[in-house]
Structures are given as C-alpha cells and as structure tokens.
Residue, then its C-alpha position, 0 to 999 in steps of 0.5 A: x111768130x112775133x116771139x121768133x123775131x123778138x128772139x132773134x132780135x135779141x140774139x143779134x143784139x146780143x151779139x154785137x155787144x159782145x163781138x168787140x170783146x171777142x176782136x179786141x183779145x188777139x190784137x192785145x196779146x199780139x202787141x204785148x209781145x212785140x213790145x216786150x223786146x222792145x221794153x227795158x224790164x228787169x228778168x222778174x218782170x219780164x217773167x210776170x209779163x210773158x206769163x201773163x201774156x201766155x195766161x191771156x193766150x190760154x183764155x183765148x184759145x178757150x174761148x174766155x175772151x173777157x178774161x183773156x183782154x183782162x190779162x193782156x191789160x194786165x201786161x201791158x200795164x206792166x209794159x207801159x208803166x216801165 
C-alpha cells in the first residue's frame, strides 16, 4: 500500500512539472502568427518563420511538446529580432 501511494505521489508530481510545457505550446504558436503580419520581414524570412511556426504545429499535434515550444521560440526570435 505504501508503494501504491508513493507512485502516485510521484506520478502526480510528475505531472505538474510537465503540465507548463504542455500550456505554454498553443499560446506560443498562436502568437507567432498574429505577429507575423504585423512584422516588417523580408520574403526569406518570412518563410523561415511560417515554416517553423508550422513545424512547431506538427510537434504539437503529435504530442512533442518540448520540441513544439523550442520551435515556436525559434519563431519568435525571428520575429522580435526584426
């Protein structure tokens, strides 16, 4: 019994360190594309940008959210650094 809520413990700890990962991938993706627009960019890196916005929306609809917030900051870098 002491084993069952030990793992549970765990497990739930577990998931609360990895639930911020899993909230921050949408919001990033959604606000690379409401900038982008708005962002003066040349065609290149305009392109770059919408390619990885939609790479960071495949990682997402997969499942791999880690990667997924990697690649939409990779986008908004782009987009801020303009």
């Amino acid at each position: 019994m002491k084993r069952v809520s030990f793992l549970l413990g765990v497990g739930s700890l577990l998931v609360l360190f990895v639930q911020p990962v899993w909230a921050r991938c949408a919001p990033l993706i959604k606000e690379g594309r409401e900038l982008l627009p708005k962002a003066k960019l040349a065609k290149a890196d305009e392109g770059k940008v919408k390619a990885l916005l939609d790479e960071a929306q495949k990682f997402l609809d997969a499942g791999d959210h880690t990667n997924g917030v990697k690649t939409a900051n990779e986008a908004l870098d782009l987009l801020r650094k303009k």
